[in-house]
N, C-alpha and C positions, 0 to 999 in steps of 0.2 A: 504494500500500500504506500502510493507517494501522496505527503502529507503539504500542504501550500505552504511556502514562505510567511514566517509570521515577524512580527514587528515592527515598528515605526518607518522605518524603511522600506520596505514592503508595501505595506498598507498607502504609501505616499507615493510609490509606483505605481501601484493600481489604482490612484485616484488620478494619477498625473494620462495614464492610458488612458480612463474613459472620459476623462474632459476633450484628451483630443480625437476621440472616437464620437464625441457628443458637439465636438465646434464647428462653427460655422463655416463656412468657407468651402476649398477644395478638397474633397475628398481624399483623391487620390495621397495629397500633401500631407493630412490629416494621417492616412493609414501610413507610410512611410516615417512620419515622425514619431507614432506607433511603436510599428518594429523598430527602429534603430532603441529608442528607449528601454524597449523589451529586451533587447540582444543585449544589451550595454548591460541593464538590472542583472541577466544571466550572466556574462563574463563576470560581473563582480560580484556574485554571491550575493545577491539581493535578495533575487528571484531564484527558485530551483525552479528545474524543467519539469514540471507534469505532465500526464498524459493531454488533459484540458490546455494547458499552455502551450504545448506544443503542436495541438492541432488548432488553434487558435492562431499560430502563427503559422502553419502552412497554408490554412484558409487566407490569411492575408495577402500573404507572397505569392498564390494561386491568382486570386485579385490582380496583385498590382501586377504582376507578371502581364496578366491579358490590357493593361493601358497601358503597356509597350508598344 
């Protein structure tokens, strides 16, 4: 069982993702500042990879892949 990233740090990356999943503007830009945040949280031990996080980010990449 993989259990979510917990703490302040955490909880302030997934608030910082769905402001820009919820902002106004271009999408596309919106979902790329997204992931690069996501990736970033993962390299530095933010975030751990879950199965939900990490299909969350291929759904993304799947996206932006096709506004290529």
């Amino acid at each position: 069982m993989t259990v979510a990233s917990t703490g302040p740090e955490a909880e302030a990356t997934r608030a910082g993702f769905r402001e820009l999943m919820d902002a106004k503007g271009h999408a596309v830009t919106n979902a790329r500042a997204a992931v690069a945040g996501l990736e970033t949280a993962l390299a530095g031990g933010t975030l751990q990879r879950t199965p939900l996080l990490a299909q969350m980010l291929e759904d993304l990449m799947a996206a932006l892949e096709q506004d290529e």
